[in-house]
C-alpha positions in Angstrom: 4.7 -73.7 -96.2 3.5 -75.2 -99.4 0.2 -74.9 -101.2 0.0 -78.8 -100.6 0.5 -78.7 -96.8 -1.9 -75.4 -96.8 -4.6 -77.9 -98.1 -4.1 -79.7 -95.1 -7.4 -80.2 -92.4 -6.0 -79.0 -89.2 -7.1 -81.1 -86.4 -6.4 -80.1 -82.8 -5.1 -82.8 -80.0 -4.4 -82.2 -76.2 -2.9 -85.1 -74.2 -4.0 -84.6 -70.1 -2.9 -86.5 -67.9 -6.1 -89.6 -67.6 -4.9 -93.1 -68.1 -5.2 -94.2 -71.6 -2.3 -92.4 -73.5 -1.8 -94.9 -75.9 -5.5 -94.0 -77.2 -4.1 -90.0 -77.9 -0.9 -91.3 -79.8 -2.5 -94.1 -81.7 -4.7 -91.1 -82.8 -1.9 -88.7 -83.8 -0.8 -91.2 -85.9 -4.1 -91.9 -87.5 -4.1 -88.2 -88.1 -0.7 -87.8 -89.6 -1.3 -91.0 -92.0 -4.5 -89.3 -93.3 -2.4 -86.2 -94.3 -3.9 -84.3 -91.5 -2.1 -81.0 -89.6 -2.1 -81.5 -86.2 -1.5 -79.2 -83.3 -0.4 -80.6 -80.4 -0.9 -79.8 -76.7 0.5 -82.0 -73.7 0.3 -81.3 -70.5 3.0 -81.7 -67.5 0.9 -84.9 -66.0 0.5 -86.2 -69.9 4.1 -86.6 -70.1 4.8 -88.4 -66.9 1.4 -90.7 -68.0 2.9 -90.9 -71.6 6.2 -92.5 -70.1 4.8 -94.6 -67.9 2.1 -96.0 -70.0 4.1 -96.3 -73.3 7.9 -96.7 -74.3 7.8 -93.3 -75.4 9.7 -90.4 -73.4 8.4 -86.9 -74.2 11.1 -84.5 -74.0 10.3 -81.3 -71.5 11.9 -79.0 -74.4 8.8 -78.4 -76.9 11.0 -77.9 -79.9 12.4 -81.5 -78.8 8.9 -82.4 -78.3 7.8 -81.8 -81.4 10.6 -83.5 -82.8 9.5 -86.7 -80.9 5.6 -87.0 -81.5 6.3 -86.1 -85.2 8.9 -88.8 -85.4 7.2 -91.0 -83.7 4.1 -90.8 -85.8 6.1 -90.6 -89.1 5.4 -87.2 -90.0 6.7 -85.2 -92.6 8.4 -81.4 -91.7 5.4 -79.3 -90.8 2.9 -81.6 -90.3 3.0 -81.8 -86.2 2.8 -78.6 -84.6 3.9 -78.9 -80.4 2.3 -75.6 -78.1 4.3 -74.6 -75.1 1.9 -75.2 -71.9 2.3 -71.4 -71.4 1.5 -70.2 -75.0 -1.8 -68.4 -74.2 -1.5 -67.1 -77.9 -1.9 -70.5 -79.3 -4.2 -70.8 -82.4 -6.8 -73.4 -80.5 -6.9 -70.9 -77.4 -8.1 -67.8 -79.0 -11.3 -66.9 -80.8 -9.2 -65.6 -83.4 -7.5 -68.7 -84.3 -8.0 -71.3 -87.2 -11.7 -73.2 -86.6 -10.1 -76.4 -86.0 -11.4 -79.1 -84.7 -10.6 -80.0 -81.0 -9.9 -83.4 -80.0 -9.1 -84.1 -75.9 -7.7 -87.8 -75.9 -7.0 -88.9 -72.9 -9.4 -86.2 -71.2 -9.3 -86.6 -67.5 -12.8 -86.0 -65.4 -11.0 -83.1 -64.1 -11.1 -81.2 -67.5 -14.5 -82.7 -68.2 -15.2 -80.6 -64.7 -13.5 -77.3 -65.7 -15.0 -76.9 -69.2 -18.6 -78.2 -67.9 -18.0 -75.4 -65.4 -16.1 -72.8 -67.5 -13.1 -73.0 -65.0 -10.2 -72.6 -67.4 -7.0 -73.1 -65.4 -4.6 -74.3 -68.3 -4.1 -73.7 -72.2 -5.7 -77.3 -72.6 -9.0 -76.3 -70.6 -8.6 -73.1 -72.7 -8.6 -74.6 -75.5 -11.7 -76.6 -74.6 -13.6 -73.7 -73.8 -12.9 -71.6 -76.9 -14.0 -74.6 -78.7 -17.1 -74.4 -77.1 -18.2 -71.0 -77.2 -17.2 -70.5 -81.0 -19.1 -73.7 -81.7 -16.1 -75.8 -82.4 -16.5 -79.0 -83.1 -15.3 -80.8 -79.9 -14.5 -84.2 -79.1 -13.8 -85.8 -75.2 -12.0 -88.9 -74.6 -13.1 -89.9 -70.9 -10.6 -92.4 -69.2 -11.7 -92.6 -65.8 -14.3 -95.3 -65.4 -16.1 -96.3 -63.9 -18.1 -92.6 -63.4 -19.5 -91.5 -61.2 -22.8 -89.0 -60.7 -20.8 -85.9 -61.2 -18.7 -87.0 -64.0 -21.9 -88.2 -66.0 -23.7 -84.8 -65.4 -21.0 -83.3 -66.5 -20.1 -85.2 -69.7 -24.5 -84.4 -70.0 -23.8 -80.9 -69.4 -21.0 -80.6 -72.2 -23.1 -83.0 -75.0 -25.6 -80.0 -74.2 -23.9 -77.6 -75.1 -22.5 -79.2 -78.5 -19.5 -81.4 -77.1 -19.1 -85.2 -78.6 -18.0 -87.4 -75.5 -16.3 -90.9 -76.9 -15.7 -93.0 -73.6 -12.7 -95.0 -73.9 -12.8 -97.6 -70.9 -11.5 -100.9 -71.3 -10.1 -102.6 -68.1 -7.2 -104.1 -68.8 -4.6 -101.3 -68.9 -2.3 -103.4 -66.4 -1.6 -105.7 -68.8 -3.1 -108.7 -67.0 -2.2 -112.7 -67.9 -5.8 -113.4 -67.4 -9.5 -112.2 -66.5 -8.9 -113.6 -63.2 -5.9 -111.6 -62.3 -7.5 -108.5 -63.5 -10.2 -109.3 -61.0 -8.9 -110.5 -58.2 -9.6 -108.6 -55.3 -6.5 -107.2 -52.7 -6.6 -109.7 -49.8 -7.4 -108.5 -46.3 -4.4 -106.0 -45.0 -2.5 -106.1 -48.7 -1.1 -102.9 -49.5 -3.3 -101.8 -52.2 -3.2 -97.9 -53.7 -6.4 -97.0 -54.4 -7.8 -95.9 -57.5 -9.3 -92.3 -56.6 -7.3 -89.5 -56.5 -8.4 -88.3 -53.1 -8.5 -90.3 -50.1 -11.7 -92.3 -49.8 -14.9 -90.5 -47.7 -13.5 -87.5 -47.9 -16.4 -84.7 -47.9 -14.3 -81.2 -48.0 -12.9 -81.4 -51.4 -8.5 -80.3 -51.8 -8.9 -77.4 -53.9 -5.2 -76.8 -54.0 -4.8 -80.0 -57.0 -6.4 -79.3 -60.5 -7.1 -81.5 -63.5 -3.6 -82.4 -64.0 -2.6 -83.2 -61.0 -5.1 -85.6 -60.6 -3.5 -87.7 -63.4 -0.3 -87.1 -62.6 -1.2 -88.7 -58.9 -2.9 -92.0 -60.7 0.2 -92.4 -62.7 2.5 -92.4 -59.5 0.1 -94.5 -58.0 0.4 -97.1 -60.7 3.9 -97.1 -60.8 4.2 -97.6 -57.5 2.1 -100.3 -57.3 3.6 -102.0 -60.0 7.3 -101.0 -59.4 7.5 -100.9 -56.0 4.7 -102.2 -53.3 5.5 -106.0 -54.8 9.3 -105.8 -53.7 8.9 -103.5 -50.5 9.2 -106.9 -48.0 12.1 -108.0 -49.7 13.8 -104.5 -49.3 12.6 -104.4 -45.7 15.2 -107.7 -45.1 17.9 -106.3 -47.6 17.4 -102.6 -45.4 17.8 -100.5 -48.6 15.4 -100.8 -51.9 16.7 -101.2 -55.0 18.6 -98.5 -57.0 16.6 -99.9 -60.5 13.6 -98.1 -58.5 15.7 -95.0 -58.5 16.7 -95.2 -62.0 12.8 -95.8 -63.4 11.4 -93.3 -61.3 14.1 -91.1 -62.9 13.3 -91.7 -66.6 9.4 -90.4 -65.8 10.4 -87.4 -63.9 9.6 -88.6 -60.8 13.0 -87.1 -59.1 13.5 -83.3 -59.1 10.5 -82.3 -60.6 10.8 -79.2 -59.7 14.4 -78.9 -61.1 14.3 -76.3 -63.7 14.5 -78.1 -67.4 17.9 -76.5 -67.8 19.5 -78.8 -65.1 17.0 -82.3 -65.9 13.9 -81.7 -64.1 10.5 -80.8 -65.4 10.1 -77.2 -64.4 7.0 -78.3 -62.1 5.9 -76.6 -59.3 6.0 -78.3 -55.6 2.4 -79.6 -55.4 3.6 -82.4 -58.0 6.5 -83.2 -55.0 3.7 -83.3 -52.5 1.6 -85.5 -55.1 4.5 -88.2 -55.2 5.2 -87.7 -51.1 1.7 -88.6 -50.1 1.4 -91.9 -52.6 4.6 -93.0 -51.5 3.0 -92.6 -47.9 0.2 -93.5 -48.2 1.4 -97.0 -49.6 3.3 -97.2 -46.9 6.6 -97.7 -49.1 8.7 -95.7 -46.4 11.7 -97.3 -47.5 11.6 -94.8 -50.4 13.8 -91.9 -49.7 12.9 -89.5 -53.0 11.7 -87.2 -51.0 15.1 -85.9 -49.4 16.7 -86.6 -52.8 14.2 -84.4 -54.5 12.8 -81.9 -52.2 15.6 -81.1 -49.6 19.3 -82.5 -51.2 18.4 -80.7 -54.9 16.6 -77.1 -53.7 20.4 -76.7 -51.3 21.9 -76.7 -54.9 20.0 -75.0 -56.7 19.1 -72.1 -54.3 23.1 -71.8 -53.3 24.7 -74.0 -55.8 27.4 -72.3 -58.2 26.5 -72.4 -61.9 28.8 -74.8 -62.5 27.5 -77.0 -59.2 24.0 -77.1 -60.5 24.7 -78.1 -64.1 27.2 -81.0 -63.3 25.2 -82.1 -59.9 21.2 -81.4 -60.7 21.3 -83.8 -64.1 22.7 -86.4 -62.2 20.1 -86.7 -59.2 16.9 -85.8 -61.6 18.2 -89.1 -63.7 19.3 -90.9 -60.3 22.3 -91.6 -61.6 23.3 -90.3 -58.3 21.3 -90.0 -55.3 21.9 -87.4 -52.4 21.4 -87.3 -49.1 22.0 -85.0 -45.8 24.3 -85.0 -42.8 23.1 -82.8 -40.1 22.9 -84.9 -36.9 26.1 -86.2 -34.8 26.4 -88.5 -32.5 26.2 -85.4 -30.0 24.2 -82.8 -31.4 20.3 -83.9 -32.9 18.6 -80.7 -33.4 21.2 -79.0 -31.8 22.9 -77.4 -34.8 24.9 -74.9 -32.9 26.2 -77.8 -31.3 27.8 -79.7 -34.6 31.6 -81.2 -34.1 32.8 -81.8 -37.7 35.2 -79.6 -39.2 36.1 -78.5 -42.7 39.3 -76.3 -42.3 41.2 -75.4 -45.7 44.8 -76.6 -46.5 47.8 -74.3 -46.1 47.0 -73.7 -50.3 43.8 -72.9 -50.0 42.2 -75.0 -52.6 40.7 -77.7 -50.2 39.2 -78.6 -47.6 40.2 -81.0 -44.7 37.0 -82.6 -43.8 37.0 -84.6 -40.1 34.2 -85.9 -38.1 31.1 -88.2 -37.8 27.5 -88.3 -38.5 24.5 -90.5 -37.6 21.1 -91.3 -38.6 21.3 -90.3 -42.0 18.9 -90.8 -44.0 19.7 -92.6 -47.6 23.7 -93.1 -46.0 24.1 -96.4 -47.9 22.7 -95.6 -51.0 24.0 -91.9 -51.2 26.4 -90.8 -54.0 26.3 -87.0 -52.8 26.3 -85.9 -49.4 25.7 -82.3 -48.6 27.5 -81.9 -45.1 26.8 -79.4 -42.5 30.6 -78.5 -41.0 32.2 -75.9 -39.3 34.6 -74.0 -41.5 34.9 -71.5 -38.5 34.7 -73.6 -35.2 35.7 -70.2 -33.5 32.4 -68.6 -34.8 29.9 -70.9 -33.6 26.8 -71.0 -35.5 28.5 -68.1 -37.7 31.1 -70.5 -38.7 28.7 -73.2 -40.3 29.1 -74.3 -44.1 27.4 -76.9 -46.5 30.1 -78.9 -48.5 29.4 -81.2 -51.0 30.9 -84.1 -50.8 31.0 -87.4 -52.5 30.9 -90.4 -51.0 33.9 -92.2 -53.1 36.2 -89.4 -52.3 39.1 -91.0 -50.1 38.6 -90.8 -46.5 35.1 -91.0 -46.6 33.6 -94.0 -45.1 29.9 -95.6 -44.7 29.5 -96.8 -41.4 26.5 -99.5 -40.7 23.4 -99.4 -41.9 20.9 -98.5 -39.0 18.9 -101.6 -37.6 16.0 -99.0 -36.8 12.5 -99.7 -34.9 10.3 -98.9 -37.9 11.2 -97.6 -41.9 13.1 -101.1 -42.2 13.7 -100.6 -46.0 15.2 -97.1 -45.4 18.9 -96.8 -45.1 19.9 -95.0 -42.2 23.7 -95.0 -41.6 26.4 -93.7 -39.7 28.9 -91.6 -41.9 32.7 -90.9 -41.1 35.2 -88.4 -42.6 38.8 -89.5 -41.8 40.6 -86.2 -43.6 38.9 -86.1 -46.6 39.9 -83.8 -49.3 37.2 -81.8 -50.7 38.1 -79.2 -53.3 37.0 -75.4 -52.2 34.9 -75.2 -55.1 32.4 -77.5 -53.2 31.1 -75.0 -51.2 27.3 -74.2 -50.6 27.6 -70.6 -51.2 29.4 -67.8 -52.0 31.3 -67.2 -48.8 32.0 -69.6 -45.6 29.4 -69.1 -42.5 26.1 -69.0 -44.8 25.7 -72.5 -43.6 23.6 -71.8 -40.7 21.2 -69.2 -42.5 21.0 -71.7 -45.7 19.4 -74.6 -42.9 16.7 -72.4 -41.4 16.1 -70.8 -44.3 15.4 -74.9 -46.2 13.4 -75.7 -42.9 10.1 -74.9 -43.3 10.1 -76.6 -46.8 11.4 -79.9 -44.9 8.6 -79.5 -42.1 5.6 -79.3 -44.7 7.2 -82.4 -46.5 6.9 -84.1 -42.9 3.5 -82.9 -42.3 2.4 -84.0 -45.8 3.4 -87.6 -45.6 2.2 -87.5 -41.7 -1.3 -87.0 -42.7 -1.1 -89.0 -46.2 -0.3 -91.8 -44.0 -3.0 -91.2 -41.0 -5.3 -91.2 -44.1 -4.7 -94.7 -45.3 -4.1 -95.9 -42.1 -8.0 -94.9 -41.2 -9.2 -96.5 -44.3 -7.2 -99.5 -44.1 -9.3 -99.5 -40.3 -12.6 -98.6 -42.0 -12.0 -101.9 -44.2 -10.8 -104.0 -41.2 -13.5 -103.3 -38.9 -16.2 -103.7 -41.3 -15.1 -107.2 -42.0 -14.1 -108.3 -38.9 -16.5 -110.0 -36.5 -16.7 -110.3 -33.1 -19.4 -111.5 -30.8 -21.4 -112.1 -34.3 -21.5 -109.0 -35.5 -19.1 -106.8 -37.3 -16.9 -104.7 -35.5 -18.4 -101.3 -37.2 -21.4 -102.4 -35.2 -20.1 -101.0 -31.7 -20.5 -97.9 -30.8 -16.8 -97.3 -29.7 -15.8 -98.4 -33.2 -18.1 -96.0 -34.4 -17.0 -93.3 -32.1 -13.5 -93.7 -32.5 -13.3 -93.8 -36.5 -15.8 -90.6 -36.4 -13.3 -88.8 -34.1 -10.1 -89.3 -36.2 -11.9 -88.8 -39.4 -12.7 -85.1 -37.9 -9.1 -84.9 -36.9 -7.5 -86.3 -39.7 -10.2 -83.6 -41.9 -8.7 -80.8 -40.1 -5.0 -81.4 -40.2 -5.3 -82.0 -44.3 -7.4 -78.6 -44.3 -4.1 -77.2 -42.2 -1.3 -79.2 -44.1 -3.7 -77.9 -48.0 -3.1 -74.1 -46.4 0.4 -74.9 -45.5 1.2 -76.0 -49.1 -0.6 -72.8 -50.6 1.3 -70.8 -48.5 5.0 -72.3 -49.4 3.5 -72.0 -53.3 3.4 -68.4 -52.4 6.6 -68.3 -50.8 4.8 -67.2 -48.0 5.1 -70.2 -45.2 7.1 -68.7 -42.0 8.7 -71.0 -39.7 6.7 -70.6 -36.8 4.2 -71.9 -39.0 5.6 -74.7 -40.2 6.7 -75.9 -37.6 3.0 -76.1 -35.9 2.2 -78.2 -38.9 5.1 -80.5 -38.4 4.2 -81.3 -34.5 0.3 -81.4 -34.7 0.3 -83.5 -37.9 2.7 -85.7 -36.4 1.6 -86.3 -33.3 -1.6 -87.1 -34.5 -0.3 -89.5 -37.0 0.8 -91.5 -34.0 -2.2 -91.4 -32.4 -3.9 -92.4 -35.5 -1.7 -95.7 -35.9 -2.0 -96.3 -32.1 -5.9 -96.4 -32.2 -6.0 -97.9 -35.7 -3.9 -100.7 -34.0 -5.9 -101.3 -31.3 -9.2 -101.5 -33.3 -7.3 -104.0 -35.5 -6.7 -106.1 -32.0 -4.1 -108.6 -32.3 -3.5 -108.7 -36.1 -2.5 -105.2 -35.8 0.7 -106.1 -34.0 1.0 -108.8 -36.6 4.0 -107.3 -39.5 2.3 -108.7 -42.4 -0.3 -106.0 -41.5 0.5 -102.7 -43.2 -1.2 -100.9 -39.8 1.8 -103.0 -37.8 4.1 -101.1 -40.1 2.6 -97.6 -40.3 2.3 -98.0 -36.3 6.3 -98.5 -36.1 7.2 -96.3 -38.8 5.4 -93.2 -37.8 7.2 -92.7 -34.2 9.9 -91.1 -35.8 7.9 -88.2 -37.7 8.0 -87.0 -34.3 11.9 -86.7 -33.9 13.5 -85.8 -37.2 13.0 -82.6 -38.9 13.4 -81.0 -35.3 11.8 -82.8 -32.4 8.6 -81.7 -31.5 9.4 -80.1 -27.9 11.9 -77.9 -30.6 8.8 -77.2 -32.8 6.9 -76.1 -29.6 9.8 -74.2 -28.6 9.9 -72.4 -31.8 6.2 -71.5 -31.6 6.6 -70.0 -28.6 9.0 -68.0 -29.2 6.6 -66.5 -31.8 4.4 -65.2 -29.4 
């Protein structure tokens, strides 16, 4: 280091993950053109926010990282410093450190929350309270108007104790055409994500989510709202959605995010799956199919996946330059996967396998570029003698059959799939030996069941609100329909129900976190979220009377797409099997 660049004022600036990223790099290069040092730290949500809100994709690597913010805000060698999200020895985090100046830009009301509170979860929070108690000097961006009560006692609460708090709220971050389009309020029934990050009226607060998944849920939101909930009708007619929706959601990590960094993802833990699973839901985008992509096709590879499987195959789906997809049920055998008829027998050299047989109801079937396929290598053996291949789908003898014309998820591709002697090299086994097939499916089942219970109560929460809205608008006999006392009634009693299932599904998702969900467990989750989720829609519909049976209404479509929750996955007479069994 020179003595020039030891002259240098050090300023530090974290990135969370609030709307307004442009604010944090505009600042960095302020900073950098007044021949400032600047240590940087970004959180997981601020680099989703930062590619979705800007042109700029943030690299998970910090050394590439740093590279980018310090190119991108023309800085010379030395002069941007990037901190690993796990470097509790950081300079700004320790009371030792340099007495630099601490600069949170966006700062989310979550992290206003955890330093007003001195609940520290993160290096960025950390960093924030270090600042305070040495008597740093510390400055908050808030980007989350408008605020409410506890955000502005808590932004009090900091400017107390020696925080500067420097709102940032303008309201155009959508990049309207006009005032008016800024302003215009979602029609009755439109599909509209809303803007907190919890369902609205909710009065036992998720404690599994912190600061940064907060942001990193608005930012989904967004996206989906502005990439996906305009064309969803259109994909409904054309029974697939788009694969440009695929490809964006790739470049801002919203495939695989849990994908170690090594083979594309972010290195994230599951609650930022469950994040994107319940916004996808509850915007009632079922055509979207990430979730088998992300959270059931990708963990198969990279839990049994060879080396040299997961670095050729993993890249690919986190980018969605392919997408996968999984072929379990035959025409003869749902949940009965003893009972699977396609074969995989090796040739008389031994370096492939002969692949024969059908599947159905496949979710993603039309779209899919991967298929993992559940065979018998074995048929001798039974459930002994089941395998996972990999297989893809331009391979010669491998054939797409129609896409599904299905009751509700009209946008989803559902298709039957057929394997005329297909030649799949041996190296495209799940595993390290033939048979593990069976053990590798119950083993991924419980992870698959909380997915299903997660977008099963998602979707009986918007479908209550989108009620709430209805019947408080809707008139009838000259009063509103919140007026009667069996409105009343009814929305009380599935709030209570709907209250308790998220407690169950929050517990669920803590326990998988801990590697600790059993499958008795999960699948209890799978058939009492579901089955209320269908009761939900059915009373939701009623309440809406006869424009709930209209389509245009997004209850119409939850009602119709919701029936199935209670088939795939395992039906739910197999999940109360299961639990009984337990006993």
């Amino acid at each position: 280091m020179t003595a020039a660049s030891e002259k240098q004022r050090v300023i530090n600036l974290a990135f969370t993950g609030a709307s307004g990223a442009q604010y944090g790099l505009r600042l960095l290069q302020c900073l950098v053109a007044a021949n400032c040092r600047v240590h940087v730290m970004v959180s997981k949500a601020a680099q989703v926010v930062i590619a979705t809100e800007t042109d700029l994709k943030l690299p998970g690597n910090t050394a590439a990282m740093q590279e980018a913010l310090a190119s991108y805000a023309s800085a010379r060698p030395g002069q941007v410093l990037v901190f690993g999200r796990e470097d509790w020895f950081a300079p700004p985090a320790s009371g030792s450190g340099e007495k630099a100046p601490l600069v949170i830009c966006p700062c989310s009301t979550g992290t206003l929350s955890a330093l007003a509170t001195g609940a520290s979860n993160n290096l960025i929070e950390r960093a924030g309270d270090v600042a305070l108690k040495e008597r740093r000097q510390l400055i908050l961006v808030p980007r989350e108007a408008p605020f409410s009560e506890v955000h502005l006692e808590n932004m009090l609460r900091l400017t107390r104790m020696g925080a500067v708090i420097m709102p940032a709220s303008p309201g155009f971050y959508h990049r309207p055409n006009s005032v008016s389009e800024n302003a215009a309020p979602p029609r009755l029934g439109e599909r509209q994500p809303q803007h907190s990050h919890s369902p609205r009226y909710t009065m036992i607060p998720r404690t599994v989510f912190d600061a940064d998944l907060d942001g990193f849920r608005d930012s989904v939101r967004k996206f989906l709202q502005q990439e996906a909930a305009p064309y969803h009708e259109q994909w409904e007619k054309d029974g697939q959605v788009s694969r440009e929706l695929w490809k964006k959601a790739g470049e801002l990590g919203f495939l695989c995010p849990t994908m170690p960094e090594e083979y594309g993802g972010v290195g994230a833990d599951f609650r930022y799956s469950a994040v994107i699973m319940e916004e996808v839901s509850r915007a009632g985008l079922s055509g979207i199919g990430w979730t088998l992509h992300s959270d059931i096709v990708a963990p198969y590879i990279l839990n049994y996946g060879s080396e040299e499987q997961k670095q050729y195959y993993l890249p690919k789906l986190a980018t969605g330059e392919m997408i996968g997809a999984i072929a379990m049920t035959e025409p003869g055998a749902g949940s009965d996967l003893q009972g699977v008829k396609t074969t995989a027998v090796k040739n008389a050299s031994g370096d492939h396998y002969v692949l024969n047989g059908s599947k159905t109801f496949i979710t993603n079937g039309q779209l899919a570029d991967l298929v993992i396929v559940v065979a018998k290598t074995d048929p001798k053996e039974g459930a002994k003698g089941t395998s996972l291949l990999l297989v893809e789908t331009a391979w010669e003898g491998f054939e797409k059959g129609q896409n599904l014309n299905k009751v509700g998820m009209k946008a989803q591709d559902t298709s039957e799939l057929f394997f005329q002697d297909v030649q799949v090299p041996a190296d495209k086994l799940l595993g390290s030996m033939e048979g593990q097939g069976f053990f590798q499916l119950m083993a991924e089942l419980p992870a698959e069941r909380l997915q299903v219970g997660l977008t099963a109560v998602a979707a009986a929460e918007a479908a209550w609100e989108w009620t709430l809205d209805y019947v408080k608008e809707r008139k009838a006999f000259g009063k509103p329909v919140i007026a009667f006392q069996n409105t009343r009634f009814k929305m009380a009693e599935m709030k209570a129900e709907i209250t308790a299932a998220r407690v169950f599904c929050d517990r669920c998702l803590e326990l998988h976190l801990e590697k600790k969900l059993d499958i008795p467990t999960a699948a209890m989750l799978k058939q009492h979220t579901t089955d209320l989720q269908c009761k939900v829609m059915d009373e939701c519909v009623q309440l809406h009377g006869g424009y709930g049976y209209m389509w245009e209404y997004p209850i119409a479509r939850a009602w119709a797409d919701s029936r199935v929750q209670r088939i795939y996955a395992g039906t739910n007479e197999i999940m109360k099997e299961i639990v009984a069994r337990s006993f």
